[in-house]
FIKOLZA-1660 file (N, C-alpha, C; in steps of 0.1 Angstrom, whole numbers, plus 5000, padded with zeros to 4 digits):
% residues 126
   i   px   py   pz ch aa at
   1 7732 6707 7919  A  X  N
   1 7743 6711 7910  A  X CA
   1 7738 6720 7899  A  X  C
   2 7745 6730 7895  A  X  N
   2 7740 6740 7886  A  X CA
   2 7752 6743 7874  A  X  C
   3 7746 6747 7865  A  X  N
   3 7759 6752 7852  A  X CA
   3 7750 6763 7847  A  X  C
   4 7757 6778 7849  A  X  N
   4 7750 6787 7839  A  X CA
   4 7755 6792 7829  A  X  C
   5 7745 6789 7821  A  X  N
   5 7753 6798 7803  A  X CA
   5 7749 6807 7803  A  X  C
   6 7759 6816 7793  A  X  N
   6 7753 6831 7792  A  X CA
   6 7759 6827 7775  A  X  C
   7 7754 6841 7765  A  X  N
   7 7756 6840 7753  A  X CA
   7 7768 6853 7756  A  X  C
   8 7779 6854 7759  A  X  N
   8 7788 6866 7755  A  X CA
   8 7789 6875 7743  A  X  C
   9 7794 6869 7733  A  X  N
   9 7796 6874 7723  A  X CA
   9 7791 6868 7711  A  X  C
  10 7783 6877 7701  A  X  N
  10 7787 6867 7685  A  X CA
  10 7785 6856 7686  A  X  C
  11 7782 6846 7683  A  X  N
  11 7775 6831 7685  A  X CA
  11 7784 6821 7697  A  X  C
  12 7793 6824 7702  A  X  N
  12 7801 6824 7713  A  X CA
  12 7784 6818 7729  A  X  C
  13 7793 6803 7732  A  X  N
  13 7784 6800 7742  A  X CA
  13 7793 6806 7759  A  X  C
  14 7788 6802 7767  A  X  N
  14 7797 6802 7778  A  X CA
  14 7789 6794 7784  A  X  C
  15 7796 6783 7795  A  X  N
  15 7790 6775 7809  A  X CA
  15 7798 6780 7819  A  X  C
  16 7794 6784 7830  A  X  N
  16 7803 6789 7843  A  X CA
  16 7797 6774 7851  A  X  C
  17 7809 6769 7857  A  X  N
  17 7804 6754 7861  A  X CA
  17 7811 6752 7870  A  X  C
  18 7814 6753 7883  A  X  N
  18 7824 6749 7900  A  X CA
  18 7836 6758 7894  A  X  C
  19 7836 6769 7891  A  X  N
  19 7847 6778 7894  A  X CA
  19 7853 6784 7875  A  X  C
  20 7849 6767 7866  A  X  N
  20 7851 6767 7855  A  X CA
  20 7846 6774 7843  A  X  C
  21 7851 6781 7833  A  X  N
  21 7843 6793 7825  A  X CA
  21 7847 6781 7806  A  X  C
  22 7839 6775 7800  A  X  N
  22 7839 6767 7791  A  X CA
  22 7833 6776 7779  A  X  C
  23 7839 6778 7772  A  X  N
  23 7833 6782 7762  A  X CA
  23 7829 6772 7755  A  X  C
  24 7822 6774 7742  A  X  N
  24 7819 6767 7729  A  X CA
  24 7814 6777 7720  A  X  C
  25 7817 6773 7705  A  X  N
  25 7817 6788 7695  A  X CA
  25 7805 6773 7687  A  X  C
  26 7793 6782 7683  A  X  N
  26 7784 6776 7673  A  X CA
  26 7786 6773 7663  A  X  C
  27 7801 6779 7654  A  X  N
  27 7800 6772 7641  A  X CA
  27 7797 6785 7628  A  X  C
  28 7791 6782 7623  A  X  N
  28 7789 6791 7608  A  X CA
  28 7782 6806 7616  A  X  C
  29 7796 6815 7607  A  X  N
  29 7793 6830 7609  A  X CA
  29 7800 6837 7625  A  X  C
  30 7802 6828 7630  A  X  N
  30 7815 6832 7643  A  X CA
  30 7829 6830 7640  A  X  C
  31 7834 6835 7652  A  X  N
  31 7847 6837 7649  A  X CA
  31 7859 6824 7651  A  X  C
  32 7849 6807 7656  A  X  N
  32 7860 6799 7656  A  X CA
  32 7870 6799 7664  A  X  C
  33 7867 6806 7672  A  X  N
  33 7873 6808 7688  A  X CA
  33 7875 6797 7696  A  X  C
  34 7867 6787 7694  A  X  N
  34 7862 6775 7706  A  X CA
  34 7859 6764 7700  A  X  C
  35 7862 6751 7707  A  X  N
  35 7853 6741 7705  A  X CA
  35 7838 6745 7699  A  X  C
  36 7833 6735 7692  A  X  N
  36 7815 6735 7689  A  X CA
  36 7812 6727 7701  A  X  C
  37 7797 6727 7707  A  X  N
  37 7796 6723 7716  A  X CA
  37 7797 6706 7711  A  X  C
  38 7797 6699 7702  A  X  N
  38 7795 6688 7698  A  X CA
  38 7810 6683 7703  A  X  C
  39 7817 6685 7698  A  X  N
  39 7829 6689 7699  A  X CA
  39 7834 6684 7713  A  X  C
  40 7830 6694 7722  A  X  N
  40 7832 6692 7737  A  X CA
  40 7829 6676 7738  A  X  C
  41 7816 6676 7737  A  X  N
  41 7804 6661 7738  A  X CA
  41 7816 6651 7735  A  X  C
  42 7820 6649 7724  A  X  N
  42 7831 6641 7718  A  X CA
  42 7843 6643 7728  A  X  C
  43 7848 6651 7733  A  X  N
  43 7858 6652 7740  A  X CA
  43 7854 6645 7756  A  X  C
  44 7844 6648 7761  A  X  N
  44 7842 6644 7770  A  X CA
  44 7840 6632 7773  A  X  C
  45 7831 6621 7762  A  X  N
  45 7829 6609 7763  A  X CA
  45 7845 6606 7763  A  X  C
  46 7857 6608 7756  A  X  N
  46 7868 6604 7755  A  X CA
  46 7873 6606 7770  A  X  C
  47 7877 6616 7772  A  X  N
  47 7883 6622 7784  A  X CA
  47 7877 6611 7797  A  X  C
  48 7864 6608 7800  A  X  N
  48 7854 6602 7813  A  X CA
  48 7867 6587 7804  A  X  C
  49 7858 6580 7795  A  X  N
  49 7865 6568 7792  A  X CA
  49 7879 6566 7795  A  X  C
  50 7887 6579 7793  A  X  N
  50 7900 6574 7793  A  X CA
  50 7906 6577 7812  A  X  C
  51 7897 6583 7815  A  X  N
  51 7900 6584 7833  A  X CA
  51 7899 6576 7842  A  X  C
  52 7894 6563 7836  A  X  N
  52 7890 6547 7843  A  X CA
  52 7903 6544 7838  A  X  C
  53 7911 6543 7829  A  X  N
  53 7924 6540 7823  A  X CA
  53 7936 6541 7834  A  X  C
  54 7935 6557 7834  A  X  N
  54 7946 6564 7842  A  X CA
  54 7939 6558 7861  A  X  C
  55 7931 6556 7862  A  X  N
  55 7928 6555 7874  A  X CA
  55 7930 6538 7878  A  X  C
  56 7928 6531 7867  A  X  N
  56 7926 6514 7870  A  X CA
  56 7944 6514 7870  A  X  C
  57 7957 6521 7865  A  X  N
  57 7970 6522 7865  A  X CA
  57 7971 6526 7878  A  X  C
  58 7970 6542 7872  A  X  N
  58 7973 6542 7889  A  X CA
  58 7974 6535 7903  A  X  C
  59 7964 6527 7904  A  X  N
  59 7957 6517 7915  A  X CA
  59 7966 6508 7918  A  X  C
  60 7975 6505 7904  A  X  N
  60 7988 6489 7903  A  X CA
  60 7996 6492 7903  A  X  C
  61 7996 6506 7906  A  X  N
  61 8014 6511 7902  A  X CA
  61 8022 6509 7887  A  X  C
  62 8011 6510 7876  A  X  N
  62 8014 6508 7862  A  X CA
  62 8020 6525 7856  A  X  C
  63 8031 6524 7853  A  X  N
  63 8033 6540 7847  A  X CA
  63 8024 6544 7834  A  X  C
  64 8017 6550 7830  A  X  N
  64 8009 6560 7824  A  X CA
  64 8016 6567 7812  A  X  C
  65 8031 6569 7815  A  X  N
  65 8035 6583 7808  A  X CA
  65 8036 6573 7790  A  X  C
  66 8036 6564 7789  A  X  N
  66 8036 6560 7771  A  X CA
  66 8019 6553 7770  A  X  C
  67 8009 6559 7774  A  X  N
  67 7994 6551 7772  A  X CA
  67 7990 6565 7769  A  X  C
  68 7977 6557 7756  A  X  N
  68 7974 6570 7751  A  X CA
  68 7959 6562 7747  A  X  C
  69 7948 6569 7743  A  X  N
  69 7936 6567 7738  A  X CA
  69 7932 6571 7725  A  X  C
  70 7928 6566 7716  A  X  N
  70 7927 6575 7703  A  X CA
  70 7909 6568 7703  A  X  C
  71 7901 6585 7697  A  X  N
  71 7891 6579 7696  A  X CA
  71 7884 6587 7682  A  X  C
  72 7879 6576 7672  A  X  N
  72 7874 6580 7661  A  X CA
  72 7860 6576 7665  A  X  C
  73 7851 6587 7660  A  X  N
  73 7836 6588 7656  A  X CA
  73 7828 6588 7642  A  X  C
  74 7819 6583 7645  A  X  N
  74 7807 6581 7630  A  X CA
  74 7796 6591 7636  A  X  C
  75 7793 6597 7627  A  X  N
  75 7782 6607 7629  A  X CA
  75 7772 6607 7617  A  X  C
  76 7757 6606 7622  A  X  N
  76 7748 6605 7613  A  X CA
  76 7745 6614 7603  A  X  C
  77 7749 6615 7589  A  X  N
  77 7747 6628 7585  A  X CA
  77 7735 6632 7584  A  X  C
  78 7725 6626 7590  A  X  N
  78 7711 6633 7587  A  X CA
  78 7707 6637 7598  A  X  C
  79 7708 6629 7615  A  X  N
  79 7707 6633 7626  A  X CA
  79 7717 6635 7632  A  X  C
  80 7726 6639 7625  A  X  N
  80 7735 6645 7637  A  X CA
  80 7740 6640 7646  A  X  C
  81 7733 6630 7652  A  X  N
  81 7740 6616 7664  A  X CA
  81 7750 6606 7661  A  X  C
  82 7757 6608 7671  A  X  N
  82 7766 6597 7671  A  X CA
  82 7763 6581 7666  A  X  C
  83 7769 6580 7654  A  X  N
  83 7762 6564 7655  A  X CA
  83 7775 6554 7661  A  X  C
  84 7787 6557 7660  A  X  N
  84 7798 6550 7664  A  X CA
  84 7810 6552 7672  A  X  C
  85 7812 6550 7686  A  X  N
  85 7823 6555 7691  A  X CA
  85 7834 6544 7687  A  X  C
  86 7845 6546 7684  A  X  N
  86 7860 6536 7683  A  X CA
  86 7870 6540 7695  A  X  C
  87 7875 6533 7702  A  X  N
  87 7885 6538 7710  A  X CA
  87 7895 6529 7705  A  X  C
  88 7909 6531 7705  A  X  N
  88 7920 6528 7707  A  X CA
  88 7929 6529 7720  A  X  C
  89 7932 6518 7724  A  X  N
  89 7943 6518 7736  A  X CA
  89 7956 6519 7731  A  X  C
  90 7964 6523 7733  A  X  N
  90 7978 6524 7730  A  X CA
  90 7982 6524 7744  A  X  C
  91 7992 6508 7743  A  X  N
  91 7998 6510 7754  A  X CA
  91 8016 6504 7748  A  X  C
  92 8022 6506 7759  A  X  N
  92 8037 6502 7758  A  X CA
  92 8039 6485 7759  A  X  C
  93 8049 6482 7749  A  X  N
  93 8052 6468 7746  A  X CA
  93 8055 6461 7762  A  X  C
  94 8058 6474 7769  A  X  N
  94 8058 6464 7786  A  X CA
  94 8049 6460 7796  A  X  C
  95 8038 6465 7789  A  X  N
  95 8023 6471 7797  A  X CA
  95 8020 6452 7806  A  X  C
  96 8015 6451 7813  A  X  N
  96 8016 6435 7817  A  X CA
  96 8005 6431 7813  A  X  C
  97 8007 6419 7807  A  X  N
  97 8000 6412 7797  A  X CA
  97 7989 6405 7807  A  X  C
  98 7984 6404 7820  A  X  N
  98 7976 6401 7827  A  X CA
  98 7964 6411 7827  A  X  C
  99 7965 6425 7821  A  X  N
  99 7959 6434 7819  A  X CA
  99 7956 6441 7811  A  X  C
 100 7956 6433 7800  A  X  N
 100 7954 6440 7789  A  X CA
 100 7937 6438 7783  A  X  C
 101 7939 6424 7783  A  X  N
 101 7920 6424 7780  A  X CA
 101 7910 6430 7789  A  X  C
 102 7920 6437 7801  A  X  N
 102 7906 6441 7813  A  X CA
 102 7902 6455 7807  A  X  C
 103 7916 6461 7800  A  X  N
 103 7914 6477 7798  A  X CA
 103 7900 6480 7792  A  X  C
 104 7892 6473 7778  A  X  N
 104 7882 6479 7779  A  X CA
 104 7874 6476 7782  A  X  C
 105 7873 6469 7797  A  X  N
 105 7859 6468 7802  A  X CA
 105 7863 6481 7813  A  X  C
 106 7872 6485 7818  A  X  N
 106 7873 6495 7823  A  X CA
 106 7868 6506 7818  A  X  C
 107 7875 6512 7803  A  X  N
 107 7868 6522 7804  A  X CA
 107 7851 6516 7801  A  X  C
 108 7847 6507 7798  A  X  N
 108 7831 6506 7795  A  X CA
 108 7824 6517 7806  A  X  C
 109 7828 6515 7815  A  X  N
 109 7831 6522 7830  A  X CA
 109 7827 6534 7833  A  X  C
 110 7825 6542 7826  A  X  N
 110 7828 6556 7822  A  X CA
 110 7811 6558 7827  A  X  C
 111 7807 6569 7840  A  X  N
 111 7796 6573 7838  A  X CA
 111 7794 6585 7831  A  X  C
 112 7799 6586 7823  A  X  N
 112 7791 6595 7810  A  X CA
 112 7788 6587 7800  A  X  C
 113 7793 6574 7795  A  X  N
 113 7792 6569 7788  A  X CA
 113 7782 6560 7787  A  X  C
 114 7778 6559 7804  A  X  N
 114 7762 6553 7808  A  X CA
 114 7752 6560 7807  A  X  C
 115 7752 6570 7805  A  X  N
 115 7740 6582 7801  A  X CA
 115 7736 6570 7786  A  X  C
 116 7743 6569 7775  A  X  N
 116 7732 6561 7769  A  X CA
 116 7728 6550 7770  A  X  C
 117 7733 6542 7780  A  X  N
 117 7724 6533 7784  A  X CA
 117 7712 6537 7790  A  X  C
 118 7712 6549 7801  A  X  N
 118 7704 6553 7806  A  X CA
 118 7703 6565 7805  A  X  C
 119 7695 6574 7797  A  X  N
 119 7696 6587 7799  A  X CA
 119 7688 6591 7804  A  X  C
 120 7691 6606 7811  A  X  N
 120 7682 6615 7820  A  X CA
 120 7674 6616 7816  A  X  C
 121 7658 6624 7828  A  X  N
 121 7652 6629 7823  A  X CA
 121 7657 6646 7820  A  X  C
 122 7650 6646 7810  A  X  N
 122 7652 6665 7807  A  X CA
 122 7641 6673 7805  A  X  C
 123 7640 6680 7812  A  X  N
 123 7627 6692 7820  A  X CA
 123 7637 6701 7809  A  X  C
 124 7622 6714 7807  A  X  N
 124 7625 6728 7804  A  X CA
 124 7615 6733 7805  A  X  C
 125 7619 6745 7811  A  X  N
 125 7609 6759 7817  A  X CA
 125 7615 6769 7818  A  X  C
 126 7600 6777 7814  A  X  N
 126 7603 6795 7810  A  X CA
 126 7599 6800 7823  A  X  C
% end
């Protein structure tokens, strides 16, 4: 599996990734075009978390269209790392109450969100 970045423009990133063209804008002195890549990061751990959600519904025939995720983060101001994910479930007062305490071990679920339990190794070469 491969993702290639190119720098396009002005602090402007790009990943071309299975068909997909992602940008991310670095921040100070660009034009704010895009997500920061951090940004994405944050979106993504949400997005993987909340797709065990939609998929453990789906599976019961649970409707989806009033469930929502809200997710607030703590960031280290010295390292820059995540020190705290929060998720919020928001679901509808009809949601069946046999399944409500399962939802967050579902999303626990999330293999992006197992990268820190286990993270890769990471090679670089010129």
């Amino acid at each position: 599996m491969e993702l290639k970045v190119t720098f396009p423009e002005k602090l402007n990133i790009s990943a071309d990734y299975k068909g997909f063209k992602i940008l991310a804008d670095i921040g100070e002195g660009s034009d704010h075009n895009a997500p920061r890549p951090m940004d994405l990061f944050l979106a993504s751990l949400a997005t993987c978390a909340s797709s065990y959600i939609l998929g453990f519904c789906r599976n019961r025939n649970i409707p989806t269209d009033n469930i929502s995720v809200s997710a607030e983060y703590e960031i280290d101001e010295n390292t820059h790392l995540v020190k705290k994910i929060n998720y919020k479930i928001n679901i509808p007062a009809d949601f069946p109450e046999k399944y409500k305490g399962v939802l967050p071990h579902v999303m626990e679920k999330c293999h992006f969100a197992q990268h820190f339990k286990f993270p890769p190794e990471i090679n670089v070469e010129i």
